[in-house]
C-alpha positions in Angstrom: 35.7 -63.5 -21.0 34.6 -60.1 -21.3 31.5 -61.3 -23.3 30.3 -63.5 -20.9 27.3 -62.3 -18.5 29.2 -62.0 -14.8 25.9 -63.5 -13.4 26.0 -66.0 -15.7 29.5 -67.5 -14.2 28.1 -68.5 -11.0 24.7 -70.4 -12.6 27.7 -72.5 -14.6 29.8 -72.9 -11.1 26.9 -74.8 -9.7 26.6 -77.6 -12.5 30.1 -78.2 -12.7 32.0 -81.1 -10.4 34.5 -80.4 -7.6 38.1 -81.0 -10.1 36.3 -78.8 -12.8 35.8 -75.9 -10.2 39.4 -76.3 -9.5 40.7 -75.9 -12.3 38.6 -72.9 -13.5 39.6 -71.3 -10.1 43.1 -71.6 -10.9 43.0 -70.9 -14.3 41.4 -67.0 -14.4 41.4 -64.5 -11.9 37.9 -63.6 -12.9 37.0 -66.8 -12.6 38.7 -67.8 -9.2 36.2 -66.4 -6.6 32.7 -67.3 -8.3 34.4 -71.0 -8.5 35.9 -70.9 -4.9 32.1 -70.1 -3.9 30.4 -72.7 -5.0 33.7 -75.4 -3.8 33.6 -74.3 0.0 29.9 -74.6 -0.3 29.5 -78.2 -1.1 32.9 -79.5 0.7 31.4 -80.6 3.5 35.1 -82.7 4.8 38.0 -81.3 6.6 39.6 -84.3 4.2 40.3 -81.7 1.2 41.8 -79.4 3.2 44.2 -81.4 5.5 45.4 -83.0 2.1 46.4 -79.8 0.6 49.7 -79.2 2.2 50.7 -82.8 1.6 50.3 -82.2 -2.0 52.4 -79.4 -2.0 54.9 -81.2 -0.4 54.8 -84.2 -2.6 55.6 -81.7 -5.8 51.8 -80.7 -6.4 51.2 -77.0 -7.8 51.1 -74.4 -5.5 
């Protein structure tokens, strides 16, 4: 990671779908808040985040 550009994180963010922004969020803290960005951009639902808590409760990460 260390390599990589920062600026050049949030130019990949945008061309990636909603489950791949996920997962890069939760798999770096580097990563997380460029990711989280571009997600709570383009959500444009309360859906998503009314389901969150149900996953959790259904044995989802978290």
């Amino acid at each position: 990671m260390d390599r990589i550009p920062p600026e050049l994180i949030p130019l990949v963010c945008n061309c990636m779908g909603n489950k791949d922004l996920l997962s890069m969020a939760r798999s770096s803290h580097s990563l997380m808040e460029p990711a989280l960005d571009v997600l709570w951009r383009v959500i444009n639902l309360f859906t998503p985040l009314i389901l969150l808590p149900a996953v959790r409760l259904a044995g989802g990460e978290g």
